[in-house]
N, C-alpha and C positions, 0 to 999 in steps of 0.2 A: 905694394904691387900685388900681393897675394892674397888679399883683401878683396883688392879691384877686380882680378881674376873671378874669384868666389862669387863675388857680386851678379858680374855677368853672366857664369855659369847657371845661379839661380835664375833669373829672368830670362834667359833662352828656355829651361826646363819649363819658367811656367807658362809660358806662351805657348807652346807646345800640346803641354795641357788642355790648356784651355782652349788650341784647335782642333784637337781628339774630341773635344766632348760637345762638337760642334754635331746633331746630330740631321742628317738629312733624309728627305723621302723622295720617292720617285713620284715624278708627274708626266697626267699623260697630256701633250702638246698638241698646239694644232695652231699652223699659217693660215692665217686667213688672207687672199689676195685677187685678184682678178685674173691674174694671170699663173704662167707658170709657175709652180713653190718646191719642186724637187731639186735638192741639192743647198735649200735656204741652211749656212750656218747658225745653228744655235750656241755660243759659249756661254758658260755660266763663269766669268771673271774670278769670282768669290775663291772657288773651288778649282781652278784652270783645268776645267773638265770640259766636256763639247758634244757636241752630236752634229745631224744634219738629218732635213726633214726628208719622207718619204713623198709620193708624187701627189701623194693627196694630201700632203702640208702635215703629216701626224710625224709626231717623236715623243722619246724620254728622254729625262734626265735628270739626275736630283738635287736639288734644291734645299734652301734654308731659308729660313723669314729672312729678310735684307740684305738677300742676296742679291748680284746684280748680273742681271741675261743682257748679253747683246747679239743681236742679230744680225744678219748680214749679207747679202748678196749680191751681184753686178748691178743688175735692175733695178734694186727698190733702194730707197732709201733706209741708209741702218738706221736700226733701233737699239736703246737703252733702256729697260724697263727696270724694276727694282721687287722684286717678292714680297709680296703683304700675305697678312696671316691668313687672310681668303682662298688665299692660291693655294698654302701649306692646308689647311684645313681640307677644301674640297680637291687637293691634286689634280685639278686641271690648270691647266696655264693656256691662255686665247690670244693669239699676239697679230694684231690687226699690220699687214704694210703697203708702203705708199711705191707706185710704179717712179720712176725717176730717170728724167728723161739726160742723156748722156750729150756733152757737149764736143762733136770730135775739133782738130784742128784743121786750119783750112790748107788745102792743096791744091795748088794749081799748075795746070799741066800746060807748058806753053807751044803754039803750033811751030815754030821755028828752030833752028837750032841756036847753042848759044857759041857765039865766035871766041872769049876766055875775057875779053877786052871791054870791064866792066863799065866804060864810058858807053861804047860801041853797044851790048846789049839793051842797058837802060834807053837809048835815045829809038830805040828799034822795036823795045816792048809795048806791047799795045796796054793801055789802060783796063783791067780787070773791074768790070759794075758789079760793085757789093748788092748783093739781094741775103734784103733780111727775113729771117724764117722766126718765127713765135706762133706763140699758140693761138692767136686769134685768126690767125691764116686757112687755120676748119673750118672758121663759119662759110667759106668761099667754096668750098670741096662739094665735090657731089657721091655717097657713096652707094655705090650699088648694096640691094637688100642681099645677103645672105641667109640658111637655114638656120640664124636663132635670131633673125629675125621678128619683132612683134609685126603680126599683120594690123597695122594700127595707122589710123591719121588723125594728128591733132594739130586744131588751127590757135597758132600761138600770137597772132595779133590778124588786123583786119585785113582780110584780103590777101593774105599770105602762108604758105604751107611748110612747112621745112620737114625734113624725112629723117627718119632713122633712129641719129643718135640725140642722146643727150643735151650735147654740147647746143647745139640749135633749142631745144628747150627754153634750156638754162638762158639763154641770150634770149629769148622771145620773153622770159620771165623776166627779165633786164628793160626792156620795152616797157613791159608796164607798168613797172613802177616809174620809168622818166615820162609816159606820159601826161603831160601839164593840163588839158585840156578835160581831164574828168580823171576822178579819184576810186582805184577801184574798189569794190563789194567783197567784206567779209568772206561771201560764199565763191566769188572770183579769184581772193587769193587759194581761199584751200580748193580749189579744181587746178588753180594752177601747181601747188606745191603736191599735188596729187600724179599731177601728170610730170611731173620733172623726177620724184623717187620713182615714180614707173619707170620713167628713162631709164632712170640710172643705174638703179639694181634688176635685176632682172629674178624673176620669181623662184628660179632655183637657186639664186645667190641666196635671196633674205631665207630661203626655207633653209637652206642645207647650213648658210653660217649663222643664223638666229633664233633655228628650231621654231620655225612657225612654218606651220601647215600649209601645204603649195593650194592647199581651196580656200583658207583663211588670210593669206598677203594684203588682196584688195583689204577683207575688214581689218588687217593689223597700219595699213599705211592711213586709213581714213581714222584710226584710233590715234596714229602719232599726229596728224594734223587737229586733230581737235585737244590736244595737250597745249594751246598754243606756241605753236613750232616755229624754232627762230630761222628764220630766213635768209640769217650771216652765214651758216649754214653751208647753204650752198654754194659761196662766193670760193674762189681758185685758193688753194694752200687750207680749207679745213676739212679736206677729206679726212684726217684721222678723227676730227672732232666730231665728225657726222657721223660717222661709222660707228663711236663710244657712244654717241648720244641712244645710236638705233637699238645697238646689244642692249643699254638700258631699260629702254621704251621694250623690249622684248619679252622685257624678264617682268617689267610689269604689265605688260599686256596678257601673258602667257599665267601669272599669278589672279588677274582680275576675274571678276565674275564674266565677262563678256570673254574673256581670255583660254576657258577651261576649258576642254576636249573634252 
């Protein structure tokens, strides 16, 4: 029994140890989102330490190779990332997140009152029509231009215009590839895949989250299209993949000879 004791006294000591000489550095952070980012929990698990970001998405907090960040907030969908030695090295950490749309519960408010007399209500309730809501329900919306607005029109198949946002693009870029009756032109996809990043980011997004120059965007988005640019891309659920892909495409844009400032 006092063996067994000893035993486990040594192996708590050295585990101990060996979490003392775990040694960490501070990194400086930064949300990257479309939307609002103040208040994003950042915890580092590893460590059960934490923060919360400022309004412009920046924090610290210190970190060790393999360690694990999870992030977290109403809106966006959490994240789990894991520390590589990149991050420990240059002490930045860029934590890209995805908006996430919330599902409430249905309620319904009946115009009558109810009598207690669950026969007598049921036979008296009028039938409630389920209307179903999903995301393809935008292409039908019509949205008024706002001040960040592009003053812009692009014609996304024949004969037809659609305004504003993205979404309509992105479905006009859907059109063309189903259409059967002619195959479209190398230089037709990259005008379209041209004009759907236009949509989607907006010229201070890519400058301010990719470090490219708001006069150089147009030449850095005509640079990612001639990388042959995949086009899965853009389909619903791989916003964080496009987003990795772009930081990529950034950092070698920004290293290339056409790239240099």
């Amino acid at each position: 029994m006092k063996q067994y004791i000893l035993l486990t006294a040594i192996l708590v000591s050295t585990f101990s140890l060996f979490a003392q000489d775990i040694n960490r550095v501070e990194v400086n952070g930064k949300i990257i989102a479309q939307n609002d980012v103040e208040g994003v929990t950042i915890f580092n698990s590893s460590s059960n330490k934490g923060t919360t970001a400022d309004e412009n998405g920046d924090f610290k907090i210190e970190v060790a190779l393999n360690d694990i960040i999870e992030v977290s907030a109403l809106q966006y969908v959490s994240v789990e990332v894991q520390v590589t030695q990149d991050v420990v090295d240059s002490r930045i950490l860029r934590l890209f997140l995805v908006e996430e749309l919330n599902k409430l519960s249905e309620v319904i408010l009946l115009p009558s009152l109810l009598t207690g007399e669950i026969h007598v209500d049921i036979d008296s309730t009028q039938p409630q029509r389920y209307i179903e809501m999903h995301f393809g329900d935008l292409r039908d919306m019509e949205f008024a231009q706002d001040r960040y607005s592009e003053v812009r029109n692009v014609i996304t198949s024949e004969g037809q215009f659609y305004n504003g946002v993205d979404f309509a693009r992105i479905f006009g870029l859907n059109k063309l590839f189903k259409r059967k009756d002619k195959t479209p032109t190398a230089a037709e996809l990259d005008s379209k895949y041209t004009d759907v990043l236009a949509a989607k980011y907006s010229q201070a997004f890519i400058s301010g989250n990719f470090n490219i120059p708001q006069e150089r965007v147009s030449e850095f988005i005509a640079y990612v299209n001639a990388k042959n640019f995949d086009e899965t891309l853009l389909q619903d659920g791989n916003e964080m993949k496009l987003i990795e892909y772009l930081n990529g495409q950034s950092e070698l844009f920004l290293k290339s000879n056409n790239g240099k400032e």
